[in-house]
Structures are given as C-alpha cells and as structure tokens.
N, CA, C and O atoms as a printed pandas DataFrame, in Angstrom:
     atom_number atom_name residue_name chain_id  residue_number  x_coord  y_coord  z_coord
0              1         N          UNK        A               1  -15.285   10.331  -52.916
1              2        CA          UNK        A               1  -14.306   10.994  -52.094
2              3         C          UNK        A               1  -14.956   11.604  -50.848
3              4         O          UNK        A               1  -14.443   11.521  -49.731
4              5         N          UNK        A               2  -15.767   12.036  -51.028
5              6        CA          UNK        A               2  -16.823   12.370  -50.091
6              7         C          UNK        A               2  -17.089   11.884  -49.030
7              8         O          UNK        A               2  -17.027   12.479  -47.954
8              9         N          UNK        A               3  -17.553   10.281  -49.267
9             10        CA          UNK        A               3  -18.235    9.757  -48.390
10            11         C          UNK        A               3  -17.027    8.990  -47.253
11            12         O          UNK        A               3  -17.250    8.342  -46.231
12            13         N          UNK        A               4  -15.691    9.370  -47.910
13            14        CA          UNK        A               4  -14.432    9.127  -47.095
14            15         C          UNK        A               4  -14.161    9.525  -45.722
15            16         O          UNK        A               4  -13.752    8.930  -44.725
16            17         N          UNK        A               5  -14.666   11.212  -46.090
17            18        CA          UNK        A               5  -14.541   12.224  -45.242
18            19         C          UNK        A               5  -15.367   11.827  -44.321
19            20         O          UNK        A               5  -14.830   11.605  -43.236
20            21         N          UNK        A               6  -16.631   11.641  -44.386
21            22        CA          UNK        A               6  -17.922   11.563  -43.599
22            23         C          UNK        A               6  -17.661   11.083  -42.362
23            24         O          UNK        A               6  -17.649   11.969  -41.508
24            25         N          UNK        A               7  -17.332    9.386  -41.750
25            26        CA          UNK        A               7  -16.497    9.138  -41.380
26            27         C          UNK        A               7  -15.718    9.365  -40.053
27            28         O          UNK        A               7  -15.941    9.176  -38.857
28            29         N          UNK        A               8  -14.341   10.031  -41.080
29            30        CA          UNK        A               8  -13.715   10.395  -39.780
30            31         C          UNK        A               8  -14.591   11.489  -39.227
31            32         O          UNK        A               8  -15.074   11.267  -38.116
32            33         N          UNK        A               9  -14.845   12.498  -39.743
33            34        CA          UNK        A               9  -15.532   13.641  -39.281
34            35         C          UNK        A               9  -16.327   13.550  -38.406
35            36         O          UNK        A               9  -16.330   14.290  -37.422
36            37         N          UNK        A              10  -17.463   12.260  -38.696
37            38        CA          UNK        A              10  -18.444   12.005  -37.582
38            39         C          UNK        A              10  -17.565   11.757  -36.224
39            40         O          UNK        A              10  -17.691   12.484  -35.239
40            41         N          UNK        A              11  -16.683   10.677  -36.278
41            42        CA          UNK        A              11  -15.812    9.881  -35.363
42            43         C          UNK        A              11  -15.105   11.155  -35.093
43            44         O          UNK        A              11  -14.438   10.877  -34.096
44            45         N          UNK        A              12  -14.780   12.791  -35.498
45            46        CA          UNK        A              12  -14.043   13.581  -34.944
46            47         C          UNK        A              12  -15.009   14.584  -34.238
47            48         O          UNK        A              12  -14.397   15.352  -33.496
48            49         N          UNK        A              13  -16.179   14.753  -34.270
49            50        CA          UNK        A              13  -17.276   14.912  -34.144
50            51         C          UNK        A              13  -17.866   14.372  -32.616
51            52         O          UNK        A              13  -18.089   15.130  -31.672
52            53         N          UNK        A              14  -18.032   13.121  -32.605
53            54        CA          UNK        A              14  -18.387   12.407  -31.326
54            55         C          UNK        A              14  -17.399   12.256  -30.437
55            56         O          UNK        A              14  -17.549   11.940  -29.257
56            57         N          UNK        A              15  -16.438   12.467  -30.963
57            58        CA          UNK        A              15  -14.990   12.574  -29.773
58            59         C          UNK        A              15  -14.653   14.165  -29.238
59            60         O          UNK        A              15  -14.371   14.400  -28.063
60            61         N          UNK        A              16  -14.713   14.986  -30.068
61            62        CA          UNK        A              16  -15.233   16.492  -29.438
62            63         C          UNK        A              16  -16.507   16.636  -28.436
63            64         O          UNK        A              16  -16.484   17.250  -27.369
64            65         N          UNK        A              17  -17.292   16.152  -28.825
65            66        CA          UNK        A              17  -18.558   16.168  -27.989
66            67         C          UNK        A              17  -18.389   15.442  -26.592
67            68         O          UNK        A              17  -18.922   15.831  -25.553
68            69         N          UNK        A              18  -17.536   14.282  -26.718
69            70        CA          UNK        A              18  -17.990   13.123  -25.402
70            71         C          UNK        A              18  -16.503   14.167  -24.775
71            72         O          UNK        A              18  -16.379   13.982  -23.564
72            73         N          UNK        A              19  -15.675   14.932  -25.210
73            74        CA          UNK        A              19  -14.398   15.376  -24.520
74            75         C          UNK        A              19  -15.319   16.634  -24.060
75            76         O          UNK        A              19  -15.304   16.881  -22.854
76            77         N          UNK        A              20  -16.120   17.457  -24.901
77            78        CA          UNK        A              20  -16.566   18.480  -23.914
78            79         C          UNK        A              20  -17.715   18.189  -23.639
79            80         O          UNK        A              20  -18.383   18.918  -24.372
80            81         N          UNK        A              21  -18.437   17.538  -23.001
81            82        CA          UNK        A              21  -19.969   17.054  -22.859
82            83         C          UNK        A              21  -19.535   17.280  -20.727
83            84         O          UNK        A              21  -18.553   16.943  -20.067
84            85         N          UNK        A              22  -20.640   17.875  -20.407
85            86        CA          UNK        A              22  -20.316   17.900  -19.167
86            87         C          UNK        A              22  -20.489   17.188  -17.715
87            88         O          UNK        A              22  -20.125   17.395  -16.557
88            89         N          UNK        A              23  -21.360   16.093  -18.540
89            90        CA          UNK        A              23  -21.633   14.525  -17.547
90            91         C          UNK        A              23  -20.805   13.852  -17.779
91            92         O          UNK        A              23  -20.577   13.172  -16.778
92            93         N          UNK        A              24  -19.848   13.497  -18.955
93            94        CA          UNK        A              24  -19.109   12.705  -19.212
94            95         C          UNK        A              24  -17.800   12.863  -19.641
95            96         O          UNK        A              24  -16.957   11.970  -19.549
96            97         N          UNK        A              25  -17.510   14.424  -20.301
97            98        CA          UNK        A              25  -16.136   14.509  -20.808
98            99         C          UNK        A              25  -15.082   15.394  -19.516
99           100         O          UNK        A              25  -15.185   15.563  -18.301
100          101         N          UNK        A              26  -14.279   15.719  -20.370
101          102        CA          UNK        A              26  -13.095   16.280  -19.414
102          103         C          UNK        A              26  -13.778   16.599  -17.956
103          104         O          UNK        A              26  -13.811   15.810  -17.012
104          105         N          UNK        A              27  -14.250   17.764  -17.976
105          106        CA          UNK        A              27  -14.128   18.628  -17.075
106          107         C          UNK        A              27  -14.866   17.630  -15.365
107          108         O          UNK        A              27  -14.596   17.733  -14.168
108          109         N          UNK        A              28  -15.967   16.637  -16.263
109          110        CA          UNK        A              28  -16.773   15.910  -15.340
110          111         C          UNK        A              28  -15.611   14.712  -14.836
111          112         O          UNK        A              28  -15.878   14.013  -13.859
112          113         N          UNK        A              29  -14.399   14.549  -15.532
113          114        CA          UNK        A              29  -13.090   13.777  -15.152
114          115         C          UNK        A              29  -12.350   14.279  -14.248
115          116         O          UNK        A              29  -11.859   13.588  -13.355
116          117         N          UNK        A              30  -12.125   15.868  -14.387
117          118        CA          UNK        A              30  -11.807   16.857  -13.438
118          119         C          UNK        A              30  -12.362   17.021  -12.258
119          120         O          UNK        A              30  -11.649   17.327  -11.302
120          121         N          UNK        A              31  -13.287   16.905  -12.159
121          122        CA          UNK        A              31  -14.202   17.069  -10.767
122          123         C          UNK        A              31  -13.969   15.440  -10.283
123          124         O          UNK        A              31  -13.299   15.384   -9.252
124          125         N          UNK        A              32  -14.220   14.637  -10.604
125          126        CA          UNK        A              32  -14.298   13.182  -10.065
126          127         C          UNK        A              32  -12.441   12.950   -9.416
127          128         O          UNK        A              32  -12.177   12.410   -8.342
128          129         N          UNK        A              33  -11.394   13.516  -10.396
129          130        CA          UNK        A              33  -10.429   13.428   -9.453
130          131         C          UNK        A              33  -10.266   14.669   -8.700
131          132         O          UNK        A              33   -9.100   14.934   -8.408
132          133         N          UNK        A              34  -10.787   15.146   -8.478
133          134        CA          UNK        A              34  -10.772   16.281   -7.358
134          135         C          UNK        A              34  -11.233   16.100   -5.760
135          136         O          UNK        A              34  -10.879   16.554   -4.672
136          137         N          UNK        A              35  -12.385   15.027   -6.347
137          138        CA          UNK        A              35  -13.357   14.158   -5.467
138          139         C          UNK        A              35  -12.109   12.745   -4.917
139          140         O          UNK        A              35  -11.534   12.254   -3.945
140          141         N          UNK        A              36  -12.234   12.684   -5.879
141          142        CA          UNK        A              36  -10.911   11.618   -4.626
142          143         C          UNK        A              36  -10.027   11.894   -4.502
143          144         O          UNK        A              36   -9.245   10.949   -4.400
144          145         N          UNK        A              37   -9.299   13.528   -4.390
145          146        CA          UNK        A              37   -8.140   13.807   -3.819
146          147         C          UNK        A              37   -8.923   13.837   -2.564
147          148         O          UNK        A              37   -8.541   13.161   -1.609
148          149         N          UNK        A              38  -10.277   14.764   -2.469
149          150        CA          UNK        A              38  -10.450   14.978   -1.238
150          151         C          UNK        A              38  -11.163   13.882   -0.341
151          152         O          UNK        A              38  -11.483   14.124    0.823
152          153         N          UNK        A              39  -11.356   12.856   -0.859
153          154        CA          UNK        A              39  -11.483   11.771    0.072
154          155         C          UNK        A              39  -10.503   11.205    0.433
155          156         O          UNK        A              39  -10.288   10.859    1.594
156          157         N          UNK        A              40   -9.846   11.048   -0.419
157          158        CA          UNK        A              40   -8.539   10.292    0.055
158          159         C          UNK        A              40   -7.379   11.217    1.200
159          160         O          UNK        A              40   -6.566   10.610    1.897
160          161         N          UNK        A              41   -7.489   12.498    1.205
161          162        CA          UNK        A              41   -7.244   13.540    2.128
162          163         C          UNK        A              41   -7.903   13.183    3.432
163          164         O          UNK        A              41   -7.194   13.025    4.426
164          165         N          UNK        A              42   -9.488   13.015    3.513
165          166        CA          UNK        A              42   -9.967   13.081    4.719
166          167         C          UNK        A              42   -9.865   11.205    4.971
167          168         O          UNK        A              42  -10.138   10.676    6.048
168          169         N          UNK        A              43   -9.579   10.716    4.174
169          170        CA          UNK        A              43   -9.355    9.046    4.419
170          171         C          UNK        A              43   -7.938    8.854    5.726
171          172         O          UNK        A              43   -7.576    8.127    6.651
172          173         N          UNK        A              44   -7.564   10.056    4.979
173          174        CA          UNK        A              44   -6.095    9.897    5.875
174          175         C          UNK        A              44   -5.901   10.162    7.276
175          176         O          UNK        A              44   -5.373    9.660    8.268
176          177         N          UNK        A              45   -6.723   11.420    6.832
177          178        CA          UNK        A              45   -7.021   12.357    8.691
178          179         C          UNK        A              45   -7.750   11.349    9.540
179          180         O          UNK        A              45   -7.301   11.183   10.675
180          181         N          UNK        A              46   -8.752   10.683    9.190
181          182        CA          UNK        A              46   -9.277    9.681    9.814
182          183         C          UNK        A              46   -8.548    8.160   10.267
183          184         O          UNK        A              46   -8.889    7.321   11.100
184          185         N          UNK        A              47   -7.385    8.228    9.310
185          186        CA          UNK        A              47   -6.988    6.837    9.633
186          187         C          UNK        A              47   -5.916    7.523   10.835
187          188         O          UNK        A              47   -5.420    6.657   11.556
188          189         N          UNK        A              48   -5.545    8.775   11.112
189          190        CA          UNK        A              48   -4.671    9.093   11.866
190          191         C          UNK        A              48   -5.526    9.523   13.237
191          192         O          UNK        A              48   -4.948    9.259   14.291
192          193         N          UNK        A              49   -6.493    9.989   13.313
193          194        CA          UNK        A              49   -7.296   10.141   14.245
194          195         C          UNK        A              49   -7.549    8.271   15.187
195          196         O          UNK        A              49   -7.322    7.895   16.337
196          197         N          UNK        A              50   -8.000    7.704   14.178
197          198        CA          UNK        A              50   -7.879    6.045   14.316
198          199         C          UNK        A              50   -6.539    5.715   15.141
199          200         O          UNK        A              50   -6.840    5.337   16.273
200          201         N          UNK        A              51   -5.153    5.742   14.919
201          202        CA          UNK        A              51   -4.302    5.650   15.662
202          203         C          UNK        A              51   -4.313    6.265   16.978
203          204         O          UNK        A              51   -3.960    5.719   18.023
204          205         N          UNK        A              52   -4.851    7.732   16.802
205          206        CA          UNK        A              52   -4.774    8.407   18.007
206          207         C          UNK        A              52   -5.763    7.697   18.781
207          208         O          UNK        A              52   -5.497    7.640   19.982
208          209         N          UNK        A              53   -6.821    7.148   18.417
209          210        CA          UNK        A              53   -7.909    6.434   19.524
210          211         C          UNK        A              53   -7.220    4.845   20.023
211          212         O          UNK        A              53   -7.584    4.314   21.073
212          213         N          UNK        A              54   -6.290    4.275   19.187
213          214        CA          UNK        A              54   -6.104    2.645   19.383
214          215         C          UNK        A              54   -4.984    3.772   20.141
215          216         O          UNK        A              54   -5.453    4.856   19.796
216          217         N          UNK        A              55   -4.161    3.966   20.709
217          218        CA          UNK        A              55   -3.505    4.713   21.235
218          219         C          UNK        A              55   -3.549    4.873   22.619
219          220         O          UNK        A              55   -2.792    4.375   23.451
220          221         N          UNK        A              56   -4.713    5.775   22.830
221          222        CA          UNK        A              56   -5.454    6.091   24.252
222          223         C          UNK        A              56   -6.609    4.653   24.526
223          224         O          UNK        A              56   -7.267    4.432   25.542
224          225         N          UNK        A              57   -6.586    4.310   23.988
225          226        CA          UNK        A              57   -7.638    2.895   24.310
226          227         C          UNK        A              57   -6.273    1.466   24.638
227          228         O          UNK        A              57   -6.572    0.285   24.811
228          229         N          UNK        A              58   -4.984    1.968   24.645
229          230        CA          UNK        A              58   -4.370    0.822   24.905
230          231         C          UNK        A              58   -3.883    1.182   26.193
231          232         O          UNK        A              58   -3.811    0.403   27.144
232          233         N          UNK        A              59   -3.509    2.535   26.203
233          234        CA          UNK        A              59   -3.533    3.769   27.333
234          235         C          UNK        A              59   -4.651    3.399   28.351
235          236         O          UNK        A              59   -3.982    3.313   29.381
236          237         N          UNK        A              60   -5.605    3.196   28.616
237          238        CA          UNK        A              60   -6.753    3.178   29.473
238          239         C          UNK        A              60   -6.712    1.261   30.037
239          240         O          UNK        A              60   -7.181    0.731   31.045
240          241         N          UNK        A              61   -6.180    0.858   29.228
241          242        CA          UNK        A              61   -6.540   -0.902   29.338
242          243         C          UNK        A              61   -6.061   -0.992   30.898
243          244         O          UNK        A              61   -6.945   -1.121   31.745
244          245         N          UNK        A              62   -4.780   -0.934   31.285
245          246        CA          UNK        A              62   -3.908   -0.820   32.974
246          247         C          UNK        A              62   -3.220    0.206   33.290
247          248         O          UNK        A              62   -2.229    0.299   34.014
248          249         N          UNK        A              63   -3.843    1.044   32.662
249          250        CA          UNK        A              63   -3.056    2.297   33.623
250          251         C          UNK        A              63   -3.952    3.313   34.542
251          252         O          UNK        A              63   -4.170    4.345   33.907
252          253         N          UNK        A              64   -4.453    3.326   35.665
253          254        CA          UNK        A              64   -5.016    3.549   36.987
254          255         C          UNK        A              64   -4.890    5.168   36.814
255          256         O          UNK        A              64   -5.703    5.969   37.275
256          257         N          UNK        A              65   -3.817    5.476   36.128
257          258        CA          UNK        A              65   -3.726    7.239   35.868
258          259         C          UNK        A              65   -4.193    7.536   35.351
259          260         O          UNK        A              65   -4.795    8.588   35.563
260          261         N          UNK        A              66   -4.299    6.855   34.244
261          262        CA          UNK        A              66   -4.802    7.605   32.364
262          263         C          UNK        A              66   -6.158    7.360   32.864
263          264         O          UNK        A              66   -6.779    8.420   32.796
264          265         N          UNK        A              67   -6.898    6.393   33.349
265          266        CA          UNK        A              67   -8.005    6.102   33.630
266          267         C          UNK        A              67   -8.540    7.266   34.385
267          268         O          UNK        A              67   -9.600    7.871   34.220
268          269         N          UNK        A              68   -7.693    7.433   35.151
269          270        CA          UNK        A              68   -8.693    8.674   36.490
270          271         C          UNK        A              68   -8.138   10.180   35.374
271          272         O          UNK        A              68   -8.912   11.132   35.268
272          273         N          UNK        A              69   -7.527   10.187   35.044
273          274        CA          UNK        A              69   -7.509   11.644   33.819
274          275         C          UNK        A              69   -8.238   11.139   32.821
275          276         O          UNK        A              69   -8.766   12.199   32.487
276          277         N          UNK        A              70   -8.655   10.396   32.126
277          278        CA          UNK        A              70   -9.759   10.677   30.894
278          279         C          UNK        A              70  -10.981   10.996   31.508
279          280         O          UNK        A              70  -11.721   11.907   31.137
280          281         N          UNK        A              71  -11.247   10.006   32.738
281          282        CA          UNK        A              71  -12.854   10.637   33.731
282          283         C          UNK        A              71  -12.668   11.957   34.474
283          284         O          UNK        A              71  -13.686   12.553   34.827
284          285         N          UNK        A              72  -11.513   12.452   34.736
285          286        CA          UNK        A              72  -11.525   13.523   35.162
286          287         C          UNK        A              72  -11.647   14.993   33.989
287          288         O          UNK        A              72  -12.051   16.139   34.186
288          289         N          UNK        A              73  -11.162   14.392   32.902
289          290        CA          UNK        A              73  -10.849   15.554   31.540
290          291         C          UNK        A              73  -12.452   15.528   31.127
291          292         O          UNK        A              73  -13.156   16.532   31.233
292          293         N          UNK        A              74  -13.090   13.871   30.497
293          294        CA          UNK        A              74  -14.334   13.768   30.354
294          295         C          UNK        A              74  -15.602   14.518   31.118
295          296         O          UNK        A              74  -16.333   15.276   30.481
296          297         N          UNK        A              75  -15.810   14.256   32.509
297          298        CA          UNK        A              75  -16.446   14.548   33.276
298          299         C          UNK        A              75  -16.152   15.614   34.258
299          300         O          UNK        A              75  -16.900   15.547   35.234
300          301         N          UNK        A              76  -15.009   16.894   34.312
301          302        CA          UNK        A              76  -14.697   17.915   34.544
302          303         C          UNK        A              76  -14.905   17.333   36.167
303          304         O          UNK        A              76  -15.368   18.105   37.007
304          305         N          UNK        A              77  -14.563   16.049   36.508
305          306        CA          UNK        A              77  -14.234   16.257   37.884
306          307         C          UNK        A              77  -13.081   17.117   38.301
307          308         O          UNK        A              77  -12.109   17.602   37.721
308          309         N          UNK        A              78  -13.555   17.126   39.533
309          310        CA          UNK        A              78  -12.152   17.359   40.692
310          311         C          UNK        A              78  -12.119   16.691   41.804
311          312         O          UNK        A              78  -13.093   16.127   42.303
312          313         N          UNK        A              79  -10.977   16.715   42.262
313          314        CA          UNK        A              79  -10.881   16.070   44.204
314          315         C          UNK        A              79  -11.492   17.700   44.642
315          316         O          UNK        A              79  -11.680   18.809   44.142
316          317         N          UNK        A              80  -11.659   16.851   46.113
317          318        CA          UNK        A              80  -12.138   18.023   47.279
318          319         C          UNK        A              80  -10.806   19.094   47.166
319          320         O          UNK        A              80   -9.679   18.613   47.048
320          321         N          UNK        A              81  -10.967   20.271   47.202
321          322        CA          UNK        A              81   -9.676   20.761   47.185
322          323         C          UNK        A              81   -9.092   21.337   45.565
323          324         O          UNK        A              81   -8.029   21.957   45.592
324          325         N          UNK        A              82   -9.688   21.162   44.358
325          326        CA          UNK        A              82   -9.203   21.154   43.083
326          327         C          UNK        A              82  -10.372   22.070   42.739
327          328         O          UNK        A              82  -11.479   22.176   43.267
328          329         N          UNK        A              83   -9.736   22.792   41.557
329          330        CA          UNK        A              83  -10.529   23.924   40.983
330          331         C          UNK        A              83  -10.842   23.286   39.289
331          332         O          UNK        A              83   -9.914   22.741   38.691
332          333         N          UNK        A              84  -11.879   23.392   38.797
333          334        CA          UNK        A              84  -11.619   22.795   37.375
334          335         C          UNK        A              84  -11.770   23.893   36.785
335          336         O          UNK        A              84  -12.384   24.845   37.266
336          337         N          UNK        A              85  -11.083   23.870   35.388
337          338        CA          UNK        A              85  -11.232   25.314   34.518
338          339         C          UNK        A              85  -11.171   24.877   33.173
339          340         O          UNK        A              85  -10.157   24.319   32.755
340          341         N          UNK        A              86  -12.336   25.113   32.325
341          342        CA          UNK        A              86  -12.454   24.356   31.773
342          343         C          UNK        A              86  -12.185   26.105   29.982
343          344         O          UNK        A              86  -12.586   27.267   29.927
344          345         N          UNK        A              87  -11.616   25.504   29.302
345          346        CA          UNK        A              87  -11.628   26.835   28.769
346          347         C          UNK        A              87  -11.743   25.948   27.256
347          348         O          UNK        A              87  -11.172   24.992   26.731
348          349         N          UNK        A              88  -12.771   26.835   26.951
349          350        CA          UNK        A              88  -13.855   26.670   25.375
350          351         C          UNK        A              88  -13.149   26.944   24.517
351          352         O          UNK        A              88  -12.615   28.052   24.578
352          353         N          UNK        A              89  -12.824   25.982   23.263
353          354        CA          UNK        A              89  -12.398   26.121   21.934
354          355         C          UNK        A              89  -12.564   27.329   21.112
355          356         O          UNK        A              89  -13.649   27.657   20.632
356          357         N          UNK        A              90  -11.404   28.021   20.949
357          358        CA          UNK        A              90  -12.296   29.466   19.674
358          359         C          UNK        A              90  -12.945   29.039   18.559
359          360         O          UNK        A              90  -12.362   28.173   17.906
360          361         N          UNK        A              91  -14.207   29.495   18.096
361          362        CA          UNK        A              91  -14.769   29.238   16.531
362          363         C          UNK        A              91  -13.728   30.218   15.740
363          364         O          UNK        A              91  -13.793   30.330   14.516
C-alpha cells in the first residue's frame, strides 16, 4: 500500500518544486510575460514612430517647402532678416 503512495507523492513533489522553482516555475513565467508585454509595447511605439518617418520621407521626395523647413528646423537656419529661436526640451 505504501509503495502506491510513493509515486504520486514524488510526481506531487516535482510538480510543487518545478511550479515554485525560480528559473523555471511560475513566477520566472511571470516575469517572461511581463517581458513581452513590454516589448511588444515598445514594438508598437516604434512601428508608429516608423510611420511617422515613411511619412516625412514621402513629404521631402517633391515638396520644395518641406525640404527648405526640415534644413531650416535641422540646421537652425534663417534668411537674412529671420531670427531663429530655438527653445530646449524640459528634462
């Protein structure tokens, strides 16, 4: 009767252990989808940043305006006559 028990016990045993073991059970399952919420978060911001560049890069292909404002925004030109003011991002 004994050796019945043995058994499951072990098999209830190694399934407690691999569920709380912390390379491999729950909690290390917990962190790994946590990890690809937050990639898949910054996957997104990037694929939208991506639009915003195919965007202004279709923007720049023939348009003589957008062209002289990205070198003017880029390179803080001005015409003779123009003041540039250039005002710094808050940290």
């Amino acid at each position: 009767m004994r050796r019945l028990l043995v058994v499951p016990a072990a098999l209830a045993a190694a399934l407690l252990y691999l569920l709380l073991d912390a390379q491999f059970g729950l909690r290390a399952w917990a962190r790994l989808a946590e990890q690809v919420a937050a990639v898949r978060t910054e996957n997104e911001a990037l694929r939208g940043r991506i639009r915003d560049l195919d965007a202004a890069a279709r923007a720049l292909e023939g348009d003589p305006f957008a062209i002289e404002k990205a070198l003017r925004e880029d390179l803080h030109y001005a015409r003779p006559g123009e003041m540039v003011v250039v005002i710094a991002p808050e940290e």
